[in-house]
N, C-alpha and C positions, 0 to 999 in steps of 0.2 A: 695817435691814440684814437681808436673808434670806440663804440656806445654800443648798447644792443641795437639799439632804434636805430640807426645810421644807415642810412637807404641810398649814399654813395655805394658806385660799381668795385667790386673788389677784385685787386690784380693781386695774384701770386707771382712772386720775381723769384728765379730760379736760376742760382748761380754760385758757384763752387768760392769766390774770391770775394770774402768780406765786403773789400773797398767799392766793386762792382757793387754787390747789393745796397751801400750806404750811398753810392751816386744816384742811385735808379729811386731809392725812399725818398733821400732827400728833394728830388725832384718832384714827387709824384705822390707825397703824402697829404699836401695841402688837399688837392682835387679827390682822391681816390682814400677807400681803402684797402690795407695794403697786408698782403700775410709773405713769407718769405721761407724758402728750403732751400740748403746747402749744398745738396745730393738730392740724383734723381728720386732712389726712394724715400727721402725725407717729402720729394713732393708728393710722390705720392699718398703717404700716411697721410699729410695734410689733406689730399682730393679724399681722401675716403674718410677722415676724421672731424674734419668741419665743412663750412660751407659750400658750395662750387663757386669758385670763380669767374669772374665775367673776361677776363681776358688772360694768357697767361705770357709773362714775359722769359725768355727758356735761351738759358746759356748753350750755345755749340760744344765747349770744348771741358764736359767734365769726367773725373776720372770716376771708372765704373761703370754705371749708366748713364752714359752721355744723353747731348739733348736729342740727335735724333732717335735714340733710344725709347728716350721718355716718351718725346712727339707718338713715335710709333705705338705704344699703349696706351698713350692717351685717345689718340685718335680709333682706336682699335675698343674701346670702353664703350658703350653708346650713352652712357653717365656724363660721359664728359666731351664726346667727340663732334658737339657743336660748339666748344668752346674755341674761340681764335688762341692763337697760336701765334708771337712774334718771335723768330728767330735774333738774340744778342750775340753777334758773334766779331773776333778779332780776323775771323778767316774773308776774303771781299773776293775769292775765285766763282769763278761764275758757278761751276759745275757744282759745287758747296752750295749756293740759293738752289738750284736746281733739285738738287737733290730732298733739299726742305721742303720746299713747294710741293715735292710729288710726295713726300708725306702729308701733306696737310698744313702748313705753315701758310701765314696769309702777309705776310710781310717779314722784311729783314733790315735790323738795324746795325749798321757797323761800329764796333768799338776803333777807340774813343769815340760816346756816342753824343752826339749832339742834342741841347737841351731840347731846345725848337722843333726840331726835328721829333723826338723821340715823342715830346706832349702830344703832337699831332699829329701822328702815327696811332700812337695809343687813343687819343680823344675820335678819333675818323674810323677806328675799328669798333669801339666801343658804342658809337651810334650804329655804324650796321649791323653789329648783335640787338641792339633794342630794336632798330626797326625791322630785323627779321622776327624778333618776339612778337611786335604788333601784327606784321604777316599772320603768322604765323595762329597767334591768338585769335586775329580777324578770319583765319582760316577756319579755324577750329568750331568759331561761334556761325560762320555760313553754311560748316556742311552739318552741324544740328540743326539749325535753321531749314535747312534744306528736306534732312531728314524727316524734321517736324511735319515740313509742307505736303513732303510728300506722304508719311503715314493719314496726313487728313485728307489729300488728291486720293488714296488710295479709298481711305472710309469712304470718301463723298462719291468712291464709284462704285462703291460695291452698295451705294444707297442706292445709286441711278441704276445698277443691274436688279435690283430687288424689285424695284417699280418699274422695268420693264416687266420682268416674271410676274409680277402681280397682276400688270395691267391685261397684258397676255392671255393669263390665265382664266382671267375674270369674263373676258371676252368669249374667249371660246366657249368657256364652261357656257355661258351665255345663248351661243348658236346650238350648243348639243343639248343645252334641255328644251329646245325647241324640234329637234330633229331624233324623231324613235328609231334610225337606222344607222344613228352615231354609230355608237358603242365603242371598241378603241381604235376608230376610222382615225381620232385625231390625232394619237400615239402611235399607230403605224405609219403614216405619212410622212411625220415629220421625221423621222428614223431612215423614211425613204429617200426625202429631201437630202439630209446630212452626207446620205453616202452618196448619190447622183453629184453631190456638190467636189465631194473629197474626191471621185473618180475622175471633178474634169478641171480640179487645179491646175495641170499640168495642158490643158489644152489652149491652143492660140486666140480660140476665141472667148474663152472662158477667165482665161488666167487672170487676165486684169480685174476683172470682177472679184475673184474668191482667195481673200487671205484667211488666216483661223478667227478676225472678229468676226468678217461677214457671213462665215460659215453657221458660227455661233449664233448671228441674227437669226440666219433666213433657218433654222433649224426651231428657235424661239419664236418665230415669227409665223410658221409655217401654219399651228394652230388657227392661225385667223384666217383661211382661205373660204371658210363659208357661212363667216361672221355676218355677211348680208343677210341671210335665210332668215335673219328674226323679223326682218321686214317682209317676210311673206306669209299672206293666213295661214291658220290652219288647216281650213277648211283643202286647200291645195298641197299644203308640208306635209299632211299627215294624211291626205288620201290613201286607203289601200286598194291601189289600183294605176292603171296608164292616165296620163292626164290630158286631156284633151289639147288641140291648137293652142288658144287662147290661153288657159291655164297653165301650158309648158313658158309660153311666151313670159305669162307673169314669174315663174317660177326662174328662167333666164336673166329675169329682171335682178334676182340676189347679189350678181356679180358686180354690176353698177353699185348697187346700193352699199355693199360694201368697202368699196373703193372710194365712193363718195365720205362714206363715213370716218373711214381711215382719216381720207386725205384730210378732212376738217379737222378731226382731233390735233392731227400733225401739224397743220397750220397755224392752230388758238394757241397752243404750246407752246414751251420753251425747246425751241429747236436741241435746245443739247438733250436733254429729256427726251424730246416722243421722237425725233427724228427716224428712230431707229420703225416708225410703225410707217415709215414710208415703201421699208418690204414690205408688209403687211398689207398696205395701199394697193403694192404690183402682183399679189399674191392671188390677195381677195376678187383683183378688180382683171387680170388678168390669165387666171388657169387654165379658163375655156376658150380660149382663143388658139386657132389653129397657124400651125405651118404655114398651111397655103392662105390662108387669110379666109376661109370659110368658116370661123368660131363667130364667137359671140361674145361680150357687148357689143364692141367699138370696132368687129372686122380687123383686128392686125393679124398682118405677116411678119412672119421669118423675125428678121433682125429686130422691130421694131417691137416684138411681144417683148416686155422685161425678161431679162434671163429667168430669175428667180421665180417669173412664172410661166417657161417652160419647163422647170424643172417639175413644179409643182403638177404640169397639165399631166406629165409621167406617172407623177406617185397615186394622183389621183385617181384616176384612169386604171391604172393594175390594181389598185386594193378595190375600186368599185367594181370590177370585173371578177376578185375571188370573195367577193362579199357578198351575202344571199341580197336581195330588193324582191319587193313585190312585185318585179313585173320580171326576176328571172331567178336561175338558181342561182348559189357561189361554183362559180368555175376553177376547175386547176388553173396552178402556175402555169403547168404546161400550154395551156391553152390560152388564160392568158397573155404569157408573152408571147404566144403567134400572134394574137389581135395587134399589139404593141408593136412587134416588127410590120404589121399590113400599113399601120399608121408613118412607119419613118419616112419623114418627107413630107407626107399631107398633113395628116394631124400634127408629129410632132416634129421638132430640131431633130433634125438624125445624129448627133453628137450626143443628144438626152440617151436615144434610145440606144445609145453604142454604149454609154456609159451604163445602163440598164443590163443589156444583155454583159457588160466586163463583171459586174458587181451580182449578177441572178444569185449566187447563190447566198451570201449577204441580203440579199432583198428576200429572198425565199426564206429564208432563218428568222428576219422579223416579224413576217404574217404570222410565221407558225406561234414565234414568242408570246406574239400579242393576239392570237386569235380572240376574236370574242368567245364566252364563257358557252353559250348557247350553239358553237359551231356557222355563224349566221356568217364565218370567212373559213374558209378551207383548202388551203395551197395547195395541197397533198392528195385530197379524192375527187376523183370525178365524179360530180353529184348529176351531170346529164344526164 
């Protein structure tokens, strides 16, 4: 006799012969609760009418729907088809266990069945349905868990991409209200950047460098190539006119200054945060350096200029070349990228400028996109 409250494991015994099912209670009422069916579909009513069972004990040999019968819908329900399954049978040929088994049976007891035997059989299944429950349940609560962490790893990055974009932003915005010859110099470059980048994923010496974050950096990052120029007066920023020795010198001097600057920010940082301004470092602090090692600040060649800013000394270079300055007009694309090809090798990686000339007409579609409003860039006419 069970209680509502009674939070023993319930076994349904399932077996066509009275005496059978009074040996199996009797044994197994004390420990368990216990519900019982005569016929396979009498167990079934029960599996769909009350509780589910924690273990079922399932006669071989009854008429109708025998037990492999049952086995087989039961195991075929997903209601029920974690429930253990002991085969009661008077049959001990092998190929009859076999047969159980590859339905879903998890053990087999032989009539006459023995007491001992049968308590712990039943007691030894009955724990490994609970501790697949705890699994199980332990599972369930780890990958919420997991879940959790991850929807807040994900917040806590899409914080750290907002404060890179800000910081970015703020920066450049910074260098352009110092510089009357901006205008969207710093949205067509970095446009420039992105496809120079995308065209040499696949190259030997590029590859290891450029997966879709770094691309996304040095694309974000690309704005701060002239973040230095706030450290240089006015009086020389905003000359209108050629600058003398001296004045070019100080004016060369930006690219230091903004590489210094970088670097420091990066440094005082929390490395997971600003790291990402150590593009901006190789960007600022390296565009004007050449090929052949005849640039400026620090003289690097070839290999040793950061990738990121040879790609930049390209972008740079073609839009100041179709962009009007006081000391020349804006030049066509066309011409242009002649200047660009005279450079491969000395000024620039000849890889940049192969990547240049594969991507021209993409690079020629964004000057046009983003001309300044004033015509002061102009891919398209020759203003010679």
């Amino acid at each position: 006799m069970t209680t509502a409250s009674d939070s023993r494991p319930l076994v349904l015994v399932v077996d066509d012969e009275p005496m059978n099912i009074k040996v199996l209670v009797d044994l197994l009422e004390n420990d368990y609760r216990l519900a019982v069916a005569k016929t396979g579909h009498q167990a079934l009513q029960r599996l769909e009418s009350g509780p589910v069972p924690d273990l079922i004990l399932l006669d071989v040999m009854m008429p109708g729907m025998d037990g492999h019968d049952l086995c087989r819908v039961i195991k075929g329900t997903p209601r029920y088809a974690d429930i253990p399954v002991i085969f009661v049978t008077a049959l001990a040929d092998a190929g009859d266990e076999a047969q159980g088994f590859a339905l879903g049976a998890v053990d087999y007891l032989t009539k006459p069945i023995s007491p001992a035997v049968t308590q712990a059989r039943v007691r030894t299944h009955l724990k490994l349905r609970q501790a697949r429950r705890v699994l199980e349940d332990y599972s369930h609560t780890l990958e919420a868990e997991v879940r959790q962490r991850s929807e807040e790893l994900m917040a806590r990055t899409r914080e750290v991409v907002q404060a890179q974009d800000v910081t970015i932003r703020a920066l450049a915005s910074l260098a352009e209200t110092r510089d009357n010859e901006t205008g969207n110099h710093i949205r067509r470059t970095q446009h420039y950047v992105r496809i120079l980048a995308e065209a040499l994923v696949a190259h030997p010496r590029f590859a290891p460098h450029l997966d879709g974050d770094t691309i996304d950096l040095l694309f974000k990052s690309a704005p701060l190539h002239d973040v230095g120029k706030v450290g240089i007066p006015d009086a020389i920023l905003l000359k209108p006119g050629r600058l003398t020795d001296d004045e070019m010198a100080i004016m060369k001097s930006h690219a230091e200054l903004g590489r210094q600057a970088l670097l420091a920010a990066a440094e005082d940082g929390d490395p997971h945060r600003v790291g990402f301004l150590r593009f901006g470092c190789d960007i600022a602090g390296g565009h004007h350096e050449k090929w052949d090692g005849s640039g400026y600040p620090r003289g690097l060649a070839g290999e040793d200029i950061p990738f990121a800013a040879r790609l930049m000394a390209v972008a740079d270079v073609y839009d100041a070349l179709i962009s009007r300055r006081v000391y020349k007009p804006a030049f066509p694309h066309d011409k242009a990228m002649a200047i660009i090809r005279e450079g491969h090798g000395t000024h620039f990686d000849p890889a940049v400028v192969e990547a240049l000339l594969a991507r021209e007409d993409e690079v020629r579609a964004i000057a046009t996109r983003y001309a300044d409003p004033d015509t002061d860039t102009n891919p398209d006419t020759d203003t010679t």
